[in-house]
C-alpha positions in Angstrom: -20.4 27.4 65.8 -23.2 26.9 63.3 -25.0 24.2 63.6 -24.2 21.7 60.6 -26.1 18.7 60.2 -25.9 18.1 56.6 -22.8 18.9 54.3 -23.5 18.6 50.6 -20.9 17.8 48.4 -20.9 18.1 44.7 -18.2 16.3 42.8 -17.6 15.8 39.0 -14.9 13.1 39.2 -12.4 15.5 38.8 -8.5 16.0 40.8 -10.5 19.4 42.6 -13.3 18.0 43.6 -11.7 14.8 45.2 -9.7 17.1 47.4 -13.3 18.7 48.6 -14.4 15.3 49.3 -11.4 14.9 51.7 -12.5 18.1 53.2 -16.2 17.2 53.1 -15.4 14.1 55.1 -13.4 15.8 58.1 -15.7 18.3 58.8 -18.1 15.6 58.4 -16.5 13.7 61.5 -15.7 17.0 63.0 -19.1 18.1 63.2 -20.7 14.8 63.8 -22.6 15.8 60.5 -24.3 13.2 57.8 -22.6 14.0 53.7 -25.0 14.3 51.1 -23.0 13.6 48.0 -24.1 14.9 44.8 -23.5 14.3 41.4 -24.9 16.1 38.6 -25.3 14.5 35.1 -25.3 17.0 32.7 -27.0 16.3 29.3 -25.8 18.1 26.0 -26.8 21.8 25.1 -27.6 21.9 28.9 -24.8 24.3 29.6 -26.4 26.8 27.4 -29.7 26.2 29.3 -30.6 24.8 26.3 -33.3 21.4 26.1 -31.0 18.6 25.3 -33.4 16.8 22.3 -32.9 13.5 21.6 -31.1 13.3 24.9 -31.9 11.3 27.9 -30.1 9.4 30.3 -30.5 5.6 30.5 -30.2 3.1 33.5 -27.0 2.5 32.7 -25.7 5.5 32.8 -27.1 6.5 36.1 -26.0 2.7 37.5 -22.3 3.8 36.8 -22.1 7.4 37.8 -24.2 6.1 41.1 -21.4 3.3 41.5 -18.1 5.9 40.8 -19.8 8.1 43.4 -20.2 5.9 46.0 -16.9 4.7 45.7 -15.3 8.3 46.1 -16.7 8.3 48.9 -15.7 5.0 50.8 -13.6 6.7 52.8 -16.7 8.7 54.4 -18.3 4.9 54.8 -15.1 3.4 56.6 -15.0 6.7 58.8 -18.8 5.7 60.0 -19.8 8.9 58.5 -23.5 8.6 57.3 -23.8 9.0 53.1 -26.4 9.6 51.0 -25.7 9.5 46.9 -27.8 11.7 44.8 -27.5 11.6 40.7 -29.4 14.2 39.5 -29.6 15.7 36.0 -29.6 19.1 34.1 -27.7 22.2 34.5 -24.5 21.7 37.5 -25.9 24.9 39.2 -29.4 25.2 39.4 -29.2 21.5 40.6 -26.6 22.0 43.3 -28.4 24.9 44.3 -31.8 23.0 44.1 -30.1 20.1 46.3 -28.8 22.5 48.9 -32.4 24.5 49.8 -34.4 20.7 49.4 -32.4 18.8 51.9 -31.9 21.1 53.3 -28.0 21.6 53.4 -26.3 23.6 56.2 -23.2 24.2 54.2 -21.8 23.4 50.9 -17.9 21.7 50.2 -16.7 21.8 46.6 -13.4 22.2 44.9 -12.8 24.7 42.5 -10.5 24.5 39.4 -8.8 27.9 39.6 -9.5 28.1 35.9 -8.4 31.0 34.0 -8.5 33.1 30.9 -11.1 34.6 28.5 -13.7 31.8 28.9 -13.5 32.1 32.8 -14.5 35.7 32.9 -16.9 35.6 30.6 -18.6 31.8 31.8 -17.2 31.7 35.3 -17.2 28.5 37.3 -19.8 26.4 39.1 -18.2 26.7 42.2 -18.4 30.9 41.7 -22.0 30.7 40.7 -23.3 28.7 43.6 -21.7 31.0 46.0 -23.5 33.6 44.5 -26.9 32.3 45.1 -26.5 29.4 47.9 -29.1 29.7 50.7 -26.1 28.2 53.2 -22.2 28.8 53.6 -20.0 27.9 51.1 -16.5 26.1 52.1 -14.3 26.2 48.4 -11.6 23.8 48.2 -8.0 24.7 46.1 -7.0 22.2 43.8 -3.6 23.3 45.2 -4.4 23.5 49.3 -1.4 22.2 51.4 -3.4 19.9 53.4 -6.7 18.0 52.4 -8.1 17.4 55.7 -7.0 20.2 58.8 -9.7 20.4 61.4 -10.5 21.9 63.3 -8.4 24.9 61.9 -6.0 26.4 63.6 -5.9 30.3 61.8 -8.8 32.0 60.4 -8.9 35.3 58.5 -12.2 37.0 58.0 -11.9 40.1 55.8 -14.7 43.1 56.9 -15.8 45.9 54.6 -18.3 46.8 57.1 -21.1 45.6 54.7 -24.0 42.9 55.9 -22.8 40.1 54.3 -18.7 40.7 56.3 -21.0 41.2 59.4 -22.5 38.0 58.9 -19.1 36.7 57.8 -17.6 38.2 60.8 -20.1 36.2 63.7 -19.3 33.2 61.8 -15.4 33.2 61.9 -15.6 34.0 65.7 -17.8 31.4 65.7 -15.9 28.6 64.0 -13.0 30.4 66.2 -14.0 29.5 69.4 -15.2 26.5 68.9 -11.8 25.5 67.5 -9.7 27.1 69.9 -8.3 29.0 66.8 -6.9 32.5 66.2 -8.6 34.8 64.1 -7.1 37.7 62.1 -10.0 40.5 61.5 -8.9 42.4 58.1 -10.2 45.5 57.0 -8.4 46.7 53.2 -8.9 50.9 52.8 -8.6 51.4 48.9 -7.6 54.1 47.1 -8.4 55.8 44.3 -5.2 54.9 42.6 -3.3 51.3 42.6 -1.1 50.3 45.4 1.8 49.7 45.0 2.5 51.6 43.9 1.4 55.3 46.1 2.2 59.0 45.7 5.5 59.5 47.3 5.4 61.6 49.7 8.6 63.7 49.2 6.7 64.5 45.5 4.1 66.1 46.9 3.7 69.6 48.6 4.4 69.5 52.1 0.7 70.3 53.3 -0.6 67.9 50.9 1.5 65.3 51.9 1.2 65.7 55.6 -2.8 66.3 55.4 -2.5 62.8 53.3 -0.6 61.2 55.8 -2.8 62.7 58.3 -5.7 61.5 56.5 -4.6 57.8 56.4 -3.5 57.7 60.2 -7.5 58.8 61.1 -9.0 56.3 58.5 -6.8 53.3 60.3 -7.7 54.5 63.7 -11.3 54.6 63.2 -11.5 51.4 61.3 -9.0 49.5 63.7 -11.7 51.1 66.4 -14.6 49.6 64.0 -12.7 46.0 63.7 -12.2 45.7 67.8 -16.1 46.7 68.4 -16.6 43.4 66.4 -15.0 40.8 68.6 -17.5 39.4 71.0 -16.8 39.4 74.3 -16.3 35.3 75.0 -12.8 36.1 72.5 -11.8 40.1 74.2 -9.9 37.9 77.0 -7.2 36.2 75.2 -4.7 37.0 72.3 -6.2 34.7 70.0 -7.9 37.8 67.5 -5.5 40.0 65.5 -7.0 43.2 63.5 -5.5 44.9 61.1 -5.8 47.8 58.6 -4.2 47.7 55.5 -4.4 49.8 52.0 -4.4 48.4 48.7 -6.7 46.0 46.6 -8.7 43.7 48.7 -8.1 40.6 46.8 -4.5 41.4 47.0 -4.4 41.9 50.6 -6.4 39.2 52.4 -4.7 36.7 49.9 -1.1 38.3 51.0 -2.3 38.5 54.9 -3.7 34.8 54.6 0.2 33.7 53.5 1.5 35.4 56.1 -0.4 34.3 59.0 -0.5 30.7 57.4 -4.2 30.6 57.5 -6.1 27.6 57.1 -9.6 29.0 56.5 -10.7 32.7 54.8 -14.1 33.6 55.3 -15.7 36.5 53.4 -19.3 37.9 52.8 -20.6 37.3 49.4 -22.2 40.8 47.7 -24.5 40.6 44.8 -22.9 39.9 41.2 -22.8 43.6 39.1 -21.6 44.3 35.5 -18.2 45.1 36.8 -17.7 41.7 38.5 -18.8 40.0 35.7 -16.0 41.1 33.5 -13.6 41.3 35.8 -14.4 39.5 39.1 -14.9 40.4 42.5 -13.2 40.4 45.3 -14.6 37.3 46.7 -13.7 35.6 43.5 -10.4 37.0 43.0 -9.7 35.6 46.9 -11.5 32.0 46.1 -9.4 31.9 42.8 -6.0 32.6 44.2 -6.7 31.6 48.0 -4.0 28.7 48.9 -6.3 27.5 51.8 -10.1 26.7 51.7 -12.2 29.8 51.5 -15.6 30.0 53.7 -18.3 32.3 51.9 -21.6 33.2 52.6 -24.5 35.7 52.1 -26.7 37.0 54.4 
Protein backbone atom coordinates (compact mmCIF):
# COMPACT_ATOMS: atom_id res chain seq x y z
CA UNK A 1 0.00 0.00 0.00
CA UNK A 2 1.24 3.62 -0.40
CA UNK A 3 2.30 5.14 2.24
CA UNK A 4 -0.30 7.95 3.19
CA UNK A 5 0.37 10.24 5.86
CA UNK A 6 -1.54 13.27 4.86
CA UNK A 7 -5.00 13.24 3.03
CA UNK A 8 -6.12 16.69 1.81
CA UNK A 9 -9.56 17.38 1.52
CA UNK A 10 -11.06 20.24 -0.31
CA UNK A 11 -14.62 20.97 0.40
CA UNK A 12 -16.99 23.85 -0.78
CA UNK A 13 -19.89 23.25 1.60
CA UNK A 14 -21.68 21.53 -0.88
CA UNK A 15 -24.01 17.78 -0.68
CA UNK A 16 -20.66 16.21 -2.86
CA UNK A 17 -18.17 17.26 -1.08
CA UNK A 18 -19.56 16.30 2.42
CA UNK A 19 -19.78 12.76 1.15
CA UNK A 20 -15.78 13.04 0.40
CA UNK A 21 -15.38 14.25 3.83
CA UNK A 22 -16.96 10.96 5.11
CA UNK A 23 -14.65 9.24 2.84
CA UNK A 24 -11.69 11.43 3.78
CA UNK A 25 -12.21 10.56 7.40
CA UNK A 26 -12.24 6.59 6.97
CA UNK A 27 -9.28 6.32 5.18
CA UNK A 28 -8.08 8.78 7.51
CA UNK A 29 -8.57 6.17 10.47
CA UNK A 30 -7.82 3.45 8.06
CA UNK A 31 -4.52 4.60 7.35
CA UNK A 32 -3.68 5.99 10.67
CA UNK A 33 -3.24 9.29 8.38
CA UNK A 34 -3.56 13.18 9.73
CA UNK A 35 -6.64 15.32 7.22
CA UNK A 36 -5.68 18.49 5.98
CA UNK A 37 -8.94 20.15 5.20
CA UNK A 38 -9.09 22.85 2.78
CA UNK A 39 -11.20 25.43 1.90
CA UNK A 40 -10.74 27.76 -0.90
CA UNK A 41 -12.37 31.29 -0.92
CA UNK A 42 -12.82 32.37 -4.16
CA UNK A 43 -13.00 36.17 -4.84
CA UNK A 44 -15.05 37.50 -7.87
CA UNK A 45 -13.63 37.51 -11.62
CA UNK A 46 -11.26 34.80 -10.10
CA UNK A 47 -12.78 32.07 -12.13
CA UNK A 48 -11.71 33.74 -15.17
CA UNK A 49 -8.19 34.07 -13.69
CA UNK A 50 -9.09 37.46 -13.67
CA UNK A 51 -7.68 40.07 -10.52
CA UNK A 52 -10.69 40.52 -8.43
CA UNK A 53 -10.41 44.78 -7.90
CA UNK A 54 -11.93 46.16 -5.21
CA UNK A 55 -12.16 42.69 -3.84
CA UNK A 56 -10.57 41.41 -0.72
CA UNK A 57 -11.58 39.19 1.99
CA UNK A 58 -12.02 40.55 5.53
CA UNK A 59 -11.65 38.89 8.99
CA UNK A 60 -14.88 38.12 9.13
CA UNK A 61 -15.28 36.34 6.39
CA UNK A 62 -12.38 34.11 6.92
CA UNK A 63 -13.66 33.74 10.85
CA UNK A 64 -16.79 32.06 9.39
CA UNK A 65 -15.65 29.95 6.61
CA UNK A 66 -12.75 28.77 9.23
CA UNK A 67 -15.71 28.01 11.80
CA UNK A 68 -18.16 26.08 8.94
CA UNK A 69 -15.09 24.12 8.14
CA UNK A 70 -14.11 22.99 11.20
CA UNK A 71 -17.41 21.93 12.05
CA UNK A 72 -17.70 19.58 8.88
CA UNK A 73 -15.25 18.09 10.13
CA UNK A 74 -16.06 17.21 13.82
CA UNK A 75 -16.62 14.04 13.06
CA UNK A 76 -12.72 13.56 12.06
CA UNK A 77 -12.08 15.34 15.76
CA UNK A 78 -14.47 12.85 17.66
CA UNK A 79 -12.78 9.91 15.61
CA UNK A 80 -9.20 11.20 17.21
CA UNK A 81 -8.24 11.80 13.74
CA UNK A 82 -5.66 14.74 13.67
CA UNK A 83 -7.08 18.08 11.55
CA UNK A 84 -5.66 20.79 10.24
CA UNK A 85 -8.05 23.81 8.65
CA UNK A 86 -6.65 25.76 5.85
CA UNK A 87 -8.71 28.92 4.16
CA UNK A 88 -6.99 29.89 1.39
CA UNK A 89 -7.91 32.28 -1.37
CA UNK A 90 -7.96 32.66 -5.30
CA UNK A 91 -8.65 30.36 -8.03
CA UNK A 92 -10.20 26.54 -6.49
CA UNK A 93 -7.45 24.77 -8.52
CA UNK A 94 -4.30 26.26 -8.57
CA UNK A 95 -4.80 26.43 -4.76
CA UNK A 96 -5.75 22.82 -4.21
CA UNK A 97 -3.04 21.99 -6.29
CA UNK A 98 -0.68 24.41 -4.54
CA UNK A 99 -1.91 22.88 -1.10
CA UNK A 100 -1.31 19.31 -2.18
CA UNK A 101 2.71 19.70 -3.50
CA UNK A 102 3.33 22.35 -0.13
CA UNK A 103 2.15 19.99 2.62
CA UNK A 104 2.94 17.85 1.06
CA UNK A 105 -0.24 15.66 0.46
CA UNK A 106 -0.04 11.88 -0.24
CA UNK A 107 -3.38 11.69 -1.81
CA UNK A 108 -6.27 13.93 -2.55
CA UNK A 109 -10.36 13.09 -1.48
CA UNK A 110 -12.90 15.34 -3.10
CA UNK A 111 -16.47 14.83 -4.28
CA UNK A 112 -17.38 15.64 -7.63
CA UNK A 113 -20.76 16.99 -8.85
CA UNK A 114 -21.39 14.86 -11.90
CA UNK A 115 -22.28 18.12 -13.58
CA UNK A 116 -23.32 18.05 -17.11
CA UNK A 117 -24.10 19.92 -20.30
CA UNK A 118 -22.61 22.57 -22.56
CA UNK A 119 -20.83 24.48 -19.75
CA UNK A 120 -19.22 21.24 -18.33
CA UNK A 121 -17.40 20.42 -21.54
CA UNK A 122 -16.43 23.46 -22.27
CA UNK A 123 -15.32 24.62 -18.29
CA UNK A 124 -14.98 21.21 -16.79
CA UNK A 125 -14.97 20.68 -13.03
CA UNK A 126 -12.45 21.31 -10.24
CA UNK A 127 -12.38 17.85 -9.31
CA UNK A 128 -11.38 17.03 -13.30
CA UNK A 129 -8.73 19.61 -13.36
CA UNK A 130 -6.87 18.70 -10.33
CA UNK A 131 -6.55 15.16 -11.47
CA UNK A 132 -5.06 16.41 -14.35
CA UNK A 133 -2.18 18.09 -12.79
CA UNK A 134 -2.04 16.53 -9.00
CA UNK A 135 1.53 15.60 -7.93
CA UNK A 136 -0.36 12.61 -5.68
CA UNK A 137 -3.41 10.13 -6.31
CA UNK A 138 -6.63 11.34 -6.62
CA UNK A 139 -9.66 9.41 -4.72
CA UNK A 140 -13.15 11.24 -6.45
CA UNK A 141 -16.12 10.82 -4.51
CA UNK A 142 -19.93 10.39 -6.37
CA UNK A 143 -22.46 12.56 -5.04
CA UNK A 144 -24.53 9.35 -5.64
CA UNK A 145 -21.94 6.43 -4.09
CA UNK A 146 -23.99 3.73 -2.20
CA UNK A 147 -21.93 3.95 0.87
CA UNK A 148 -20.00 6.99 2.26
CA UNK A 149 -17.44 5.27 4.30
CA UNK A 150 -16.40 1.29 2.97
CA UNK A 151 -12.82 0.56 3.99
CA UNK A 152 -11.00 -1.13 3.53
CA UNK A 153 -12.67 -2.02 0.11
CA UNK A 154 -13.57 -5.18 -0.68
CA UNK A 155 -13.51 -5.13 -4.98
CA UNK A 156 -11.19 -3.10 -6.90
CA UNK A 157 -11.13 -2.60 -10.73
CA UNK A 158 -8.07 -1.20 -12.34
CA UNK A 159 -8.51 -0.59 -16.12
CA UNK A 160 -4.89 -1.09 -18.20
CA UNK A 161 -4.23 0.27 -21.63
CA UNK A 162 -0.83 -0.74 -21.29
CA UNK A 163 0.31 2.93 -21.12
CA UNK A 164 2.67 4.41 -17.98
CA UNK A 165 0.20 6.00 -16.22
CA UNK A 166 -2.27 2.15 -16.11
CA UNK A 167 1.17 0.67 -15.12
CA UNK A 168 1.42 2.95 -12.34
CA UNK A 169 -2.24 2.52 -11.79
CA UNK A 170 -1.94 -1.12 -12.02
CA UNK A 171 1.01 -1.47 -8.89
CA UNK A 172 -1.23 0.65 -6.94
CA UNK A 173 -4.49 -1.39 -7.10
CA UNK A 174 -2.49 -4.54 -6.22
CA UNK A 175 -1.23 -2.62 -3.73
CA UNK A 176 -4.28 -1.25 -2.00
CA UNK A 177 -5.44 -5.07 -2.85
CA UNK A 178 -3.43 -6.77 -0.66
CA UNK A 179 -3.27 -4.80 1.87
CA UNK A 180 -7.08 -5.02 2.03
CA UNK A 181 -7.48 -8.48 1.54
CA UNK A 182 -9.57 -7.38 -1.53
CA UNK A 183 -10.19 -8.82 -5.04
CA UNK A 184 -9.03 -7.06 -7.90
CA UNK A 185 -10.53 -7.22 -11.45
CA UNK A 186 -7.59 -6.30 -14.13
CA UNK A 187 -9.62 -4.74 -17.32
CA UNK A 188 -8.22 -4.26 -20.53
CA UNK A 189 -11.10 -2.59 -23.31
CA UNK A 190 -9.75 -3.46 -27.26
CA UNK A 191 -11.62 -0.60 -29.37
CA UNK A 192 -12.60 -0.63 -32.66
CA UNK A 193 -12.76 1.36 -35.28
CA UNK A 194 -16.46 1.41 -35.34
CA UNK A 195 -18.98 1.77 -32.13
CA UNK A 196 -19.90 -1.27 -30.17
CA UNK A 197 -22.73 -2.20 -29.92
CA UNK A 198 -23.38 -2.26 -32.17
CA UNK A 199 -20.55 -4.74 -34.58
CA UNK A 200 -20.48 -6.13 -38.06
CA UNK A 201 -22.52 -9.19 -38.00
CA UNK A 202 -20.90 -11.79 -38.93
CA UNK A 203 -23.31 -13.68 -41.20
CA UNK A 204 -23.08 -10.07 -43.36
CA UNK A 205 -19.86 -10.43 -44.14
CA UNK A 206 -17.90 -12.83 -46.58
CA UNK A 207 -17.01 -15.91 -45.07
CA UNK A 208 -13.04 -15.24 -45.12
CA UNK A 209 -13.62 -11.90 -43.83
CA UNK A 210 -15.65 -12.84 -41.19
CA UNK A 211 -13.60 -15.77 -40.03
CA UNK A 212 -10.07 -13.83 -40.40
CA UNK A 213 -12.13 -11.06 -38.17
CA UNK A 214 -13.12 -13.50 -35.77
CA UNK A 215 -9.70 -14.89 -35.93
CA UNK A 216 -8.29 -11.55 -35.51
CA UNK A 217 -10.20 -10.85 -32.20
CA UNK A 218 -9.56 -14.34 -30.61
CA UNK A 219 -5.38 -13.40 -31.01
CA UNK A 220 -5.88 -9.75 -29.80
CA UNK A 221 -7.71 -11.28 -26.44
CA UNK A 222 -5.20 -13.94 -26.06
CA UNK A 223 -2.24 -11.73 -26.13
CA UNK A 224 -3.65 -9.05 -24.07
CA UNK A 225 -5.28 -11.61 -21.39
CA UNK A 226 -1.32 -12.93 -21.63
CA UNK A 227 -0.24 -9.03 -21.12
CA UNK A 228 -2.90 -8.53 -18.04
CA UNK A 229 -1.64 -12.00 -16.14
CA UNK A 230 2.24 -10.84 -16.60
CA UNK A 231 1.00 -7.81 -14.45
CA UNK A 232 -0.06 -9.54 -11.22
CA UNK A 233 2.79 -9.68 -8.78
CA UNK A 234 3.60 -12.65 -7.49
CA UNK A 235 2.48 -12.04 -3.46
CA UNK A 236 -1.49 -12.07 -5.40
CA UNK A 237 -0.58 -15.28 -8.40
CA UNK A 238 -1.54 -17.81 -5.29
CA UNK A 239 -5.09 -17.07 -4.60
CA UNK A 240 -8.35 -16.33 -6.71
CA UNK A 241 -8.55 -12.99 -5.50
CA UNK A 242 -7.45 -11.13 -9.26
CA UNK A 243 -9.86 -11.55 -12.20
CA UNK A 244 -8.64 -10.30 -15.88
CA UNK A 245 -10.58 -9.70 -18.54
CA UNK A 246 -10.66 -8.49 -22.20
CA UNK A 247 -13.42 -6.84 -23.42
CA UNK A 248 -14.29 -4.67 -26.86
CA UNK A 249 -16.07 -1.62 -26.91
CA UNK A 250 -15.59 2.09 -25.55
CA UNK A 251 -13.50 2.16 -22.48
CA UNK A 252 -15.64 4.42 -20.43
CA UNK A 253 -18.49 2.19 -21.25
CA UNK A 254 -16.90 -0.90 -20.19
CA UNK A 255 -15.02 -0.36 -16.95
CA UNK A 256 -18.19 1.64 -15.76
CA UNK A 257 -20.43 -1.65 -16.90
CA UNK A 258 -17.61 -4.23 -15.44
CA UNK A 259 -17.42 -1.98 -12.19
CA UNK A 260 -21.56 -2.65 -11.85
CA UNK A 261 -21.19 -6.02 -12.35
CA UNK A 262 -18.52 -6.93 -9.99
CA UNK A 263 -20.04 -4.44 -7.37
CA UNK A 264 -16.78 -2.64 -7.12
CA UNK A 265 -16.02 -0.32 -4.48
CA UNK A 266 -12.94 1.48 -5.80
CA UNK A 267 -11.90 2.08 -9.80
CA UNK A 268 -8.45 3.10 -10.28
CA UNK A 269 -7.22 4.38 -13.63
CA UNK A 270 -4.02 6.22 -15.00
CA UNK A 271 -4.47 9.74 -15.79
CA UNK A 272 -3.06 10.74 -19.62
CA UNK A 273 -2.37 14.22 -20.49
CA UNK A 274 -5.44 16.53 -21.48
CA UNK A 275 -5.58 16.86 -25.69
CA UNK A 276 -8.05 18.95 -27.94
CA UNK A 277 -10.22 15.98 -28.25
CA UNK A 278 -10.67 15.50 -24.50
CA UNK A 279 -11.39 18.79 -24.07
CA UNK A 280 -14.57 18.84 -26.08
CA UNK A 281 -15.52 15.71 -25.42
CA UNK A 282 -13.83 14.15 -22.35
CA UNK A 283 -11.73 11.31 -21.75
CA UNK A 284 -11.94 8.31 -20.66
CA UNK A 285 -10.86 8.91 -17.20
CA UNK A 286 -13.48 11.65 -17.03
CA UNK A 287 -16.27 9.86 -18.67
CA UNK A 288 -15.41 6.87 -15.78
CA UNK A 289 -15.16 9.68 -12.82
CA UNK A 290 -18.39 11.24 -14.15
CA UNK A 291 -20.62 8.17 -14.36
CA UNK A 292 -18.54 5.91 -11.83
CA UNK A 293 -21.24 4.75 -8.96
CA UNK A 294 -18.22 4.08 -6.57
CA UNK A 295 -15.25 6.29 -5.67
CA UNK A 296 -12.71 6.44 -8.55
CA UNK A 297 -8.77 6.35 -7.61
CA UNK A 298 -6.66 8.36 -10.35
CA UNK A 299 -3.27 9.09 -10.74
CA UNK A 300 -0.40 10.14 -13.01
CA UNK A 301 2.88 8.94 -13.17
Amino acid sequence: MISIKRILCPIDFSDASRHAIDHAIAMARWTKASLACLHVYELPLAALGLPAVGERATEADIKRLHDEVCRSFEPAKAAGVPVDFFIDIGQPVRRILERAAGLPADVIVMGTHGAGGFEHLVLGSVAEKVLRKAPCPVLTVPPRAATTSRLPFRHLVCAVDFSDSSLTAVELACSIAEECHASLTLLHVIEWPWEEPPAPRYEELPSHQAAALLEYRRDLEKRFMGRLKELIPESLRDGSLVDTRVRHGKSYVEILRIGAEVHADLIVIGVHGRNAPDLLFGSTTNQVVRGASCPVMTLRR
